[in-house]
N, C-alpha and C positions, 0 to 999 in steps of 0.2 A: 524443656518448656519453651526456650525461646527461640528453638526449632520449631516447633510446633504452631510456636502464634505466627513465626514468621510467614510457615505453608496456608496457617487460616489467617491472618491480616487480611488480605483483598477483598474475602471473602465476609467477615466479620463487619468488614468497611462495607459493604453493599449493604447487606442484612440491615446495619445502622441506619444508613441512609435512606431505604426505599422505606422504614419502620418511622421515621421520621416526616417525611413525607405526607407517607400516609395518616399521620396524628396530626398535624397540618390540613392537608388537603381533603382529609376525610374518603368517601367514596369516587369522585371525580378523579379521584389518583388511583382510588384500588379496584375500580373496575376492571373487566375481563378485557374491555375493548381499548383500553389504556394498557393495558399489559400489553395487547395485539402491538399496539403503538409502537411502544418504545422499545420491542422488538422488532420490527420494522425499521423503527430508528437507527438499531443498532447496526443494522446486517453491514450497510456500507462501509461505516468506519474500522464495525469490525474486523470483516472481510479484508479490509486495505490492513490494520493492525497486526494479523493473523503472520502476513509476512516479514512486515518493520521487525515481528521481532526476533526472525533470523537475524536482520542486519546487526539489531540490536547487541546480539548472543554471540556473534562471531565481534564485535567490537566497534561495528561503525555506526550509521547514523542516515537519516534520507529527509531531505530536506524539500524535498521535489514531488511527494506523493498525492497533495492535493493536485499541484499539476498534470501530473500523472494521468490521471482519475478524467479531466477535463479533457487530455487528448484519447484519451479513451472510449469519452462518449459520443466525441463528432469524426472521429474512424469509423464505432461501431453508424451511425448514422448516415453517417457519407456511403458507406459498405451497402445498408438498406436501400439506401435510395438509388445504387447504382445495380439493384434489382438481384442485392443476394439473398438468398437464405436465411433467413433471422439464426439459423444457427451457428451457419457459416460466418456471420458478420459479426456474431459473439465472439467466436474462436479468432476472428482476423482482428478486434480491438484487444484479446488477453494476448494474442501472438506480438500486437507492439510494444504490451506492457516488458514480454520477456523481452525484445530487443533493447528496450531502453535499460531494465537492470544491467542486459548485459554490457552494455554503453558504459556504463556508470561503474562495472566491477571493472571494465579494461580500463579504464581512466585510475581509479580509485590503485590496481596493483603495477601502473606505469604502463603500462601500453597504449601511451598518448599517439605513437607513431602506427599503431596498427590502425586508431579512431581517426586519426586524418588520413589514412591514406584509404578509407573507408570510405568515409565520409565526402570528402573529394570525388573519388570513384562513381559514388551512387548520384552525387550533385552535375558532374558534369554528363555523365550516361544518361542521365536522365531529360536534362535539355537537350543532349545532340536527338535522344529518341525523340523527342517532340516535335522538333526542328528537321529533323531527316528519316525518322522512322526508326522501330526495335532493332532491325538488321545491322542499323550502324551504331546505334545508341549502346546497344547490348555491350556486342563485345571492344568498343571503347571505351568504356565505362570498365571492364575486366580487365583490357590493359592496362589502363592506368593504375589499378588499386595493386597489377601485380609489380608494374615498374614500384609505384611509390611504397610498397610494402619490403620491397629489399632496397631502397635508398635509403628512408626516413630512419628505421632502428640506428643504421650506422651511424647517421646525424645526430641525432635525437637521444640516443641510447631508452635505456629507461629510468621513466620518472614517474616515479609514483605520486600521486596526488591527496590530500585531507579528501576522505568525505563530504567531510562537511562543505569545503570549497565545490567540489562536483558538482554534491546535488541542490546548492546552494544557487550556483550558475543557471543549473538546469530548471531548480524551481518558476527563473525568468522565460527561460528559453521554450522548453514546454509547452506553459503557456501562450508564447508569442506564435510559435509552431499552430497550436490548437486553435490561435484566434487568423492566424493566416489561414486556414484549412476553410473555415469559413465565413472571411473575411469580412470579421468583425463583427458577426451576425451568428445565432445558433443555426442549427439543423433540423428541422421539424420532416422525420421520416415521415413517406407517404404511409409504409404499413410498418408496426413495428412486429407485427405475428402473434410468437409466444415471446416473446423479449418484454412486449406490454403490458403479461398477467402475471410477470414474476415478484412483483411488489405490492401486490393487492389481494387484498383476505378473500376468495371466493366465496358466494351465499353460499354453494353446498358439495359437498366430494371430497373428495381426499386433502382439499387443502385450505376448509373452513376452517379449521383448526388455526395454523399458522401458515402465512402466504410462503412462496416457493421460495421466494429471496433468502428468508431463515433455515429453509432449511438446506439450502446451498453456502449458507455462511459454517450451516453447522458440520456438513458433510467438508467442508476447506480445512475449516480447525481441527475436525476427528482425523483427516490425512496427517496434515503439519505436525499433529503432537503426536504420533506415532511414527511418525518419520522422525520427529528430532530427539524421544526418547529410546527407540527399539533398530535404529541402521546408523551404519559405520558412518556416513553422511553427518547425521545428525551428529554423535561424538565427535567428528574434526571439527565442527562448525564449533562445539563447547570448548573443545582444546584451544582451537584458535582467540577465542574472544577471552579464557583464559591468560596464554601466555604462547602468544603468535610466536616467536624466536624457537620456546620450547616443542611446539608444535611440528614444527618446519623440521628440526635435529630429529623428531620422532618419525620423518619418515613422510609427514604430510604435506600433499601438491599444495600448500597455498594459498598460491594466487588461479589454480584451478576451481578451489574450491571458494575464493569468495565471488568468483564472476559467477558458479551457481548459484549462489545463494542471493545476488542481488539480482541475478534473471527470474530465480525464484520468486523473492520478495517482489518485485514489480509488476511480475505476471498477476498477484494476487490482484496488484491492485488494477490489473486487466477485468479480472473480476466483477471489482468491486466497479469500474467503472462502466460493465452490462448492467450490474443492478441500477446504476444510478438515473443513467439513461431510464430504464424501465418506469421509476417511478417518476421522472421530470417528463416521459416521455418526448424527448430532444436530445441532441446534443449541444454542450452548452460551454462554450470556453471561459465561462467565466464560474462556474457550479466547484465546488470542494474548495471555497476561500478560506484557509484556515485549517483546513484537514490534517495538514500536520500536526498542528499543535495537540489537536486531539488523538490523534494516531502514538503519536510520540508518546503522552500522558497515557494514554491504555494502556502502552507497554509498560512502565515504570511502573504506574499506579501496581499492575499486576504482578509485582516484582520481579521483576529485569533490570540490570542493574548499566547504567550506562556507561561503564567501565569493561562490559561485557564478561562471558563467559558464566552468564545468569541470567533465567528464565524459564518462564512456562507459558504455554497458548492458552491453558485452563487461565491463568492469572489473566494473560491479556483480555481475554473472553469478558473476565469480572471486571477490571478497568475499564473497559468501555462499552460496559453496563451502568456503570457508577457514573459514566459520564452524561449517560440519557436521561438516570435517574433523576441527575442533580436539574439538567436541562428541562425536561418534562415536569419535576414535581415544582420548579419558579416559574415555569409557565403557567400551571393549574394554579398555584398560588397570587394568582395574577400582577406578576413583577416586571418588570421594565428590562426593558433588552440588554443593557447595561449592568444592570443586576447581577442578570446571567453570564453576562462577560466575567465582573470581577466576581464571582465565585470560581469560574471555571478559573481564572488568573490561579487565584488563590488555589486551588486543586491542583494546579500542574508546578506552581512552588513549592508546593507542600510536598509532592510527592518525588520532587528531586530532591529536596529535604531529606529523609526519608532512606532513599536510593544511600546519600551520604552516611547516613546514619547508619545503616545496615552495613555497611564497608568500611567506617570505624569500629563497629563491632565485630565482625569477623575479622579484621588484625588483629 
Protein backbone atom coordinates (compact mmCIF):
# COMPACT_ATOMS: atom_id res chain seq x y z
CA UNK A 1 0.00 0.00 0.00
CA UNK A 2 2.60 2.40 0.71
CA UNK A 3 4.17 1.54 -2.44
CA UNK A 4 1.36 2.22 -4.15
CA UNK A 5 0.24 5.70 -2.78
CA UNK A 6 3.76 6.58 -3.09
CA UNK A 7 3.64 5.75 -7.34
CA UNK A 8 -0.12 7.57 -7.12
CA UNK A 9 0.91 10.55 -4.48
CA UNK A 10 1.76 13.10 -7.39
CA UNK A 11 -0.92 12.18 -9.10
CA UNK A 12 -3.65 11.94 -6.31
CA UNK A 13 -2.00 15.63 -5.50
CA UNK A 14 -2.93 17.09 -8.92
CA UNK A 15 -6.59 15.32 -9.10
CA UNK A 16 -6.87 17.30 -5.37
CA UNK A 17 -5.85 20.35 -6.53
CA UNK A 18 -7.20 21.13 -9.97
CA UNK A 19 -10.97 19.37 -8.07
CA UNK A 20 -10.25 22.28 -5.74
CA UNK A 21 -9.92 24.86 -7.85
CA UNK A 22 -12.49 24.10 -9.87
CA UNK A 23 -15.05 24.19 -6.64
CA UNK A 24 -13.52 27.51 -6.15
CA UNK A 25 -13.32 28.98 -9.48
CA UNK A 26 -16.24 27.36 -10.86
CA UNK A 27 -16.31 27.41 -14.76
CA UNK A 28 -13.55 30.17 -15.57
CA UNK A 29 -11.09 27.40 -14.10
CA UNK A 30 -12.78 24.22 -15.90
CA UNK A 31 -13.12 25.67 -19.24
CA UNK A 32 -11.51 23.96 -22.39
CA UNK A 33 -9.73 27.12 -23.27
CA UNK A 34 -8.19 27.34 -19.59
CA UNK A 35 -7.19 23.77 -19.90
CA UNK A 36 -5.56 25.04 -23.38
CA UNK A 37 -3.81 27.48 -21.05
CA UNK A 38 -2.26 25.97 -18.39
CA UNK A 39 -0.98 23.50 -20.73
CA UNK A 40 0.52 25.96 -22.62
CA UNK A 41 1.78 27.20 -19.41
CA UNK A 42 3.34 24.17 -18.60
CA UNK A 43 5.24 23.06 -21.81
CA UNK A 44 8.31 25.50 -20.87
CA UNK A 45 8.86 24.57 -17.34
CA UNK A 46 8.13 21.29 -18.14
CA UNK A 47 10.35 20.83 -21.08
CA UNK A 48 13.20 22.55 -18.87
CA UNK A 49 12.00 19.86 -15.87
CA UNK A 50 11.88 16.94 -18.15
CA UNK A 51 15.97 17.14 -17.94
CA UNK A 52 16.67 18.54 -14.10
CA UNK A 53 15.60 15.32 -13.52
CA UNK A 54 18.30 13.34 -14.96
CA UNK A 55 20.47 15.74 -12.86
CA UNK A 56 18.32 15.07 -10.15
CA UNK A 57 18.46 10.98 -10.53
CA UNK A 58 22.16 10.62 -11.03
CA UNK A 59 22.57 13.05 -7.57
CA UNK A 60 23.18 16.66 -8.49
CA UNK A 61 21.23 19.60 -8.79
CA UNK A 62 21.15 22.82 -11.52
CA UNK A 63 20.86 25.90 -10.24
CA UNK A 64 21.47 27.87 -13.46
CA UNK A 65 18.39 26.66 -15.64
CA UNK A 66 16.31 29.75 -15.69
CA UNK A 67 19.47 31.28 -16.88
CA UNK A 68 19.85 28.77 -19.23
CA UNK A 69 16.52 29.33 -20.92
CA UNK A 70 17.32 33.23 -21.21
CA UNK A 71 20.63 32.58 -23.22
CA UNK A 72 18.70 30.52 -25.16
CA UNK A 73 16.29 32.84 -26.33
CA UNK A 74 18.68 35.73 -27.51
CA UNK A 75 21.06 33.01 -29.48
CA UNK A 76 17.96 31.46 -30.95
CA UNK A 77 17.06 35.41 -31.87
CA UNK A 78 20.49 36.66 -32.56
CA UNK A 79 20.67 33.37 -35.10
CA UNK A 80 17.23 34.79 -36.86
CA UNK A 81 18.17 37.95 -37.30
CA UNK A 82 21.57 37.09 -38.76
CA UNK A 83 19.22 35.44 -41.54
CA UNK A 84 19.06 31.64 -40.46
CA UNK A 85 16.59 29.27 -40.88
CA UNK A 86 14.07 29.34 -38.06
CA UNK A 87 15.08 25.70 -37.81
CA UNK A 88 18.54 25.96 -38.00
CA UNK A 89 18.45 28.86 -35.25
CA UNK A 90 16.34 26.36 -33.11
CA UNK A 91 18.88 23.67 -33.40
CA UNK A 92 22.00 26.42 -32.82
CA UNK A 93 20.04 27.79 -29.24
CA UNK A 94 19.50 23.77 -28.00
CA UNK A 95 23.17 23.03 -29.45
CA UNK A 96 24.34 25.99 -26.63
CA UNK A 97 22.09 24.53 -24.09
CA UNK A 98 24.15 21.00 -24.69
CA UNK A 99 27.53 22.97 -24.50
CA UNK A 100 26.82 24.58 -21.37
CA UNK A 101 25.60 21.08 -19.40
CA UNK A 102 28.48 19.89 -20.81
CA UNK A 103 30.43 22.94 -19.10
CA UNK A 104 28.86 22.33 -16.07
CA UNK A 105 29.36 18.06 -16.00
CA UNK A 106 33.41 18.85 -16.78
CA UNK A 107 33.47 21.39 -13.92
CA UNK A 108 31.10 19.38 -11.59
CA UNK A 109 33.62 15.64 -12.18
CA UNK A 110 37.10 18.03 -11.97
CA UNK A 111 38.03 18.92 -15.31
CA UNK A 112 38.49 22.49 -14.22
CA UNK A 113 41.78 22.38 -16.42
CA UNK A 114 40.22 21.14 -19.60
CA UNK A 115 37.16 24.34 -19.07
CA UNK A 116 40.06 26.92 -18.83
CA UNK A 117 42.16 25.80 -21.31
CA UNK A 118 38.95 25.75 -23.30
CA UNK A 119 37.63 28.59 -22.36
CA UNK A 120 40.94 30.78 -22.86
CA UNK A 121 41.29 29.07 -26.40
CA UNK A 122 37.85 30.09 -27.64
CA UNK A 123 38.32 33.84 -25.76
CA UNK A 124 41.45 34.74 -27.26
CA UNK A 125 40.79 32.94 -31.08
CA UNK A 126 38.15 34.70 -31.07
CA UNK A 127 39.35 38.37 -30.66
CA UNK A 128 42.73 37.66 -32.62
CA UNK A 129 39.74 36.41 -35.48
CA UNK A 130 38.20 39.82 -35.26
CA UNK A 131 41.28 41.75 -34.97
CA UNK A 132 43.26 39.81 -37.79
CA UNK A 133 40.85 37.51 -39.52
CA UNK A 134 39.59 33.46 -39.09
CA UNK A 135 43.12 32.47 -40.74
CA UNK A 136 44.89 33.60 -37.66
CA UNK A 137 42.33 33.65 -35.09
CA UNK A 138 41.41 29.96 -35.94
CA UNK A 139 44.25 28.10 -35.53
CA UNK A 140 45.63 30.46 -32.53
CA UNK A 141 42.96 29.90 -30.76
CA UNK A 142 43.73 25.70 -31.36
CA UNK A 143 47.23 26.28 -30.15
CA UNK A 144 46.57 27.60 -27.37
CA UNK A 145 43.63 25.15 -25.90
CA UNK A 146 46.35 22.39 -27.05
CA UNK A 147 49.44 23.97 -25.25
CA UNK A 148 47.26 24.76 -22.22
CA UNK A 149 45.37 21.40 -22.07
CA UNK A 150 48.80 19.39 -21.46
CA UNK A 151 50.11 22.11 -19.06
CA UNK A 152 47.05 22.99 -16.82
CA UNK A 153 45.89 18.97 -15.72
CA UNK A 154 49.61 18.62 -14.44
CA UNK A 155 49.15 22.08 -12.42
CA UNK A 156 45.75 21.79 -11.62
CA UNK A 157 45.27 17.97 -11.41
CA UNK A 158 41.72 17.26 -10.90
CA UNK A 159 39.23 18.89 -8.92
CA UNK A 160 36.07 18.20 -8.64
CA UNK A 161 33.51 20.80 -8.00
CA UNK A 162 29.66 20.84 -5.73
CA UNK A 163 26.97 21.42 -8.13
CA UNK A 164 25.65 23.29 -6.57
CA UNK A 165 28.66 25.81 -6.46
CA UNK A 166 28.78 25.33 -10.64
CA UNK A 167 25.58 26.03 -11.46
CA UNK A 168 25.26 28.46 -8.78
CA UNK A 169 28.09 30.72 -10.40
CA UNK A 170 26.77 30.05 -13.73
CA UNK A 171 23.21 30.91 -12.67
CA UNK A 172 25.19 34.76 -12.56
CA UNK A 173 27.26 34.23 -15.30
CA UNK A 174 24.58 33.16 -17.96
CA UNK A 175 22.76 35.55 -17.35
CA UNK A 176 25.30 38.26 -17.61
CA UNK A 177 26.70 36.36 -20.89
CA UNK A 178 22.70 36.57 -22.34
CA UNK A 179 22.45 40.27 -21.25
CA UNK A 180 26.07 41.15 -22.89
CA UNK A 181 24.68 39.33 -26.26
CA UNK A 182 22.40 42.06 -26.32
CA UNK A 183 23.44 44.55 -24.40
CA UNK A 184 21.14 45.00 -22.11
CA UNK A 185 18.37 45.30 -24.39
CA UNK A 186 16.17 42.08 -25.78
CA UNK A 187 16.12 40.80 -29.32
CA UNK A 188 13.00 41.44 -31.28
CA UNK A 189 13.61 38.81 -34.55
CA UNK A 190 12.72 40.48 -37.75
CA UNK A 191 10.82 37.04 -38.77
CA UNK A 192 10.45 34.35 -36.28
CA UNK A 193 8.84 31.74 -39.26
CA UNK A 194 7.54 28.53 -37.74
CA UNK A 195 9.40 29.12 -34.20
CA UNK A 196 6.27 31.99 -33.88
CA UNK A 197 3.36 29.28 -34.25
CA UNK A 198 4.78 26.87 -31.75
CA UNK A 199 2.97 28.40 -28.67
CA UNK A 200 -0.35 29.31 -29.96
CA UNK A 201 -3.63 27.21 -30.34
CA UNK A 202 -4.34 27.43 -34.29
CA UNK A 203 -8.30 28.39 -35.36
CA UNK A 204 -8.14 25.11 -37.45
CA UNK A 205 -5.90 21.84 -38.51
CA UNK A 206 -4.10 19.66 -36.84
CA UNK A 207 -3.12 21.70 -33.99
CA UNK A 208 -6.60 23.40 -32.76
CA UNK A 209 -6.51 20.79 -30.36
CA UNK A 210 -3.45 21.56 -28.51
CA UNK A 211 -0.56 24.26 -29.82
CA UNK A 212 2.77 22.44 -31.09
CA UNK A 213 4.71 23.68 -27.98
CA UNK A 214 2.65 20.57 -25.99
CA UNK A 215 3.13 18.54 -28.07
CA UNK A 216 6.85 18.79 -28.40
CA UNK A 217 6.99 18.96 -24.55
CA UNK A 218 5.09 15.65 -24.79
CA UNK A 219 7.29 13.99 -27.53
CA UNK A 220 10.81 15.23 -25.02
CA UNK A 221 9.22 13.40 -22.05
CA UNK A 222 7.90 10.11 -24.17
CA UNK A 223 11.99 9.99 -25.30
CA UNK A 224 13.41 10.75 -21.60
CA UNK A 225 11.29 8.20 -19.69
CA UNK A 226 11.95 5.49 -22.13
CA UNK A 227 15.44 6.32 -22.24
CA UNK A 228 15.76 6.42 -18.43
CA UNK A 229 13.60 3.35 -17.79
CA UNK A 230 14.49 0.78 -20.96
CA UNK A 231 18.80 1.62 -21.91
CA UNK A 232 21.88 0.92 -20.15
CA UNK A 233 22.27 4.90 -20.00
CA UNK A 234 19.45 5.34 -18.08
CA UNK A 235 20.35 2.36 -15.42
CA UNK A 236 24.02 4.02 -14.74
CA UNK A 237 22.43 7.27 -14.40
CA UNK A 238 20.10 5.28 -11.30
CA UNK A 239 23.17 3.52 -10.09
CA UNK A 240 25.05 6.59 -9.97
CA UNK A 241 22.59 8.92 -7.98
CA UNK A 242 22.11 5.58 -5.93
CA UNK A 243 25.59 4.97 -4.73
CA UNK A 244 28.28 6.81 -7.09
CA UNK A 245 31.48 4.69 -5.25
CA UNK A 246 29.36 1.52 -5.79
CA UNK A 247 28.62 2.44 -9.39
CA UNK A 248 32.24 3.19 -10.43
CA UNK A 249 33.62 -0.53 -8.67
CA UNK A 250 30.67 -1.98 -11.10
CA UNK A 251 32.42 -1.02 -13.95
CA UNK A 252 30.62 2.40 -14.72
CA UNK A 253 32.57 5.47 -16.77
CA UNK A 254 31.29 8.06 -14.20
CA UNK A 255 32.39 11.04 -14.92
CA UNK A 256 31.56 10.12 -18.64
CA UNK A 257 28.38 9.62 -17.89
CA UNK A 258 27.48 12.51 -15.76
CA UNK A 259 28.91 15.18 -18.39
CA UNK A 260 25.95 13.39 -20.59
CA UNK A 261 23.64 13.60 -18.58
CA UNK A 262 24.10 17.49 -17.75
CA UNK A 263 24.64 18.08 -21.66
CA UNK A 264 21.65 16.21 -21.74
CA UNK A 265 19.70 18.07 -19.11
CA UNK A 266 20.69 21.51 -20.44
CA UNK A 267 19.99 20.80 -24.03
CA UNK A 268 16.42 20.32 -22.78
CA UNK A 269 16.49 23.37 -21.56
CA UNK A 270 17.73 24.40 -25.31
CA UNK A 271 14.36 23.50 -25.83
CA UNK A 272 12.50 24.86 -23.54
CA UNK A 273 14.19 28.06 -24.51
CA UNK A 274 12.80 27.90 -28.54
CA UNK A 275 9.53 27.52 -26.89
CA UNK A 276 9.98 30.47 -24.75
CA UNK A 277 11.13 32.70 -27.31
CA UNK A 278 8.04 31.51 -29.48
CA UNK A 279 5.69 32.72 -27.12
CA UNK A 280 7.51 36.18 -25.75
CA UNK A 281 8.28 36.28 -29.41
CA UNK A 282 12.04 38.02 -28.51
CA UNK A 283 14.78 37.08 -26.96
CA UNK A 284 14.94 38.27 -23.55
CA UNK A 285 17.84 38.12 -21.02
CA UNK A 286 15.89 38.84 -18.28
CA UNK A 287 12.49 36.08 -19.16
CA UNK A 288 12.72 32.60 -16.75
CA UNK A 289 13.35 34.67 -13.37
CA UNK A 290 12.72 32.11 -10.89
CA UNK A 291 12.58 28.97 -13.15
CA UNK A 292 14.48 27.16 -11.10
CA UNK A 293 12.65 27.02 -8.21
CA UNK A 294 10.01 25.82 -10.19
CA UNK A 295 11.92 23.29 -12.12
CA UNK A 296 13.55 22.03 -9.09
CA UNK A 297 9.79 21.62 -7.19
CA UNK A 298 8.34 19.72 -10.47
CA UNK A 299 11.05 17.21 -9.94
CA UNK A 300 10.59 16.49 -6.18
CA UNK A 301 6.90 17.40 -6.11
CA UNK A 302 6.99 14.29 -8.87
CA UNK A 303 8.84 12.14 -6.66
CA UNK A 304 12.53 12.43 -7.24
CA UNK A 305 14.34 12.40 -4.37
CA UNK A 306 17.07 14.93 -3.89
CA UNK A 307 19.38 12.54 -2.43
CA UNK A 308 19.18 11.00 -5.96
CA UNK A 309 18.91 7.62 -7.39
CA UNK A 310 14.92 8.35 -7.57
CA UNK A 311 12.61 9.23 -10.09
CA UNK A 312 10.29 9.42 -12.90
CA UNK A 313 9.35 12.07 -15.98
CA UNK A 314 5.61 10.70 -15.59
CA UNK A 315 6.06 12.35 -11.85
CA UNK A 316 7.79 15.37 -13.06
CA UNK A 317 5.17 15.82 -15.82
CA UNK A 318 2.48 16.05 -12.75
CA UNK A 319 4.72 18.31 -10.54
CA UNK A 320 4.73 20.81 -12.96
CA UNK A 321 1.15 20.52 -13.58
CA UNK A 322 0.42 21.06 -9.98
CA UNK A 323 2.49 24.04 -10.31
CA UNK A 324 0.07 25.80 -13.14
CA UNK A 325 -2.59 24.48 -11.50
CA UNK A 326 -1.87 26.19 -8.20
CA UNK A 327 -0.67 29.45 -10.34
CA UNK A 328 -3.74 29.59 -12.72
CA UNK A 329 -6.52 28.54 -10.34
CA UNK A 330 -5.12 31.97 -7.65
CA UNK A 331 -5.19 33.84 -10.74
CA UNK A 332 -8.82 32.99 -11.71
CA UNK A 333 -9.64 33.27 -8.03
CA UNK A 334 -8.56 36.79 -8.43
CA UNK A 335 -5.50 36.81 -5.73
CA UNK A 336 -2.71 38.99 -5.51
CA UNK A 337 0.82 38.19 -6.81
CA UNK A 338 2.12 37.61 -3.54
CA UNK A 339 -0.55 35.18 -2.86
CA UNK A 340 0.76 33.12 -5.43
CA UNK A 341 4.40 33.48 -4.38
CA UNK A 342 3.72 32.29 -0.76
CA UNK A 343 1.69 29.30 -1.87
CA UNK A 344 4.13 28.20 -4.42
CA UNK A 345 6.83 29.07 -1.23
CA UNK A 346 4.74 26.77 0.58
CA UNK A 347 4.58 24.01 -2.34
CA UNK A 348 8.23 23.60 -2.81
CA UNK A 349 8.75 23.39 1.33
CA UNK A 350 6.33 21.01 1.59
CA UNK A 351 7.59 18.97 -1.02
CA UNK A 352 11.22 18.88 0.21
CA UNK A 353 9.34 17.86 3.31
CA UNK A 354 8.12 15.14 1.95
CA UNK A 355 11.35 14.13 -0.31
CA UNK A 356 12.56 13.76 3.54
CA UNK A 357 10.00 11.88 4.65
CA UNK A 358 10.03 9.24 2.03
CA UNK A 359 13.83 8.54 2.80
CA UNK A 360 13.12 8.08 6.58
CA UNK A 361 10.69 5.70 5.41
CA UNK A 362 12.70 3.61 3.13
CA UNK A 363 15.42 3.28 6.01
Amino acid sequence: MKQLLQKLGPALGLAATWILFAALAGHTFTSWSNQQLMLLQTAVVGTAAVGATWIVVSGGIDLSVGSSIALGTMVVALLLNSHWPAPLAALGGIAVGVLVGALIGALVVGRLASVIALVAAVSVGGWLARAHGWIVGVPSGAALAVLLGLALPKVLGRLPLSPFIVTLGLWGALRGLAKGLGNNQPIYPQETGVLGELMYVAPSGVFHFLPPGVWILALTAALAALAMRYTRFGRRVFAIGSNEETARLCGVDVERTKIAVYALAVGCAGIAAVLQLSYLSMGDPTTAQGYELKVIAAVVIGGASLSGGQGSIVGTLIGALIMTVVDNGCTKLGLDNWVQELVTGGIIVAAVALDRLRARTSE
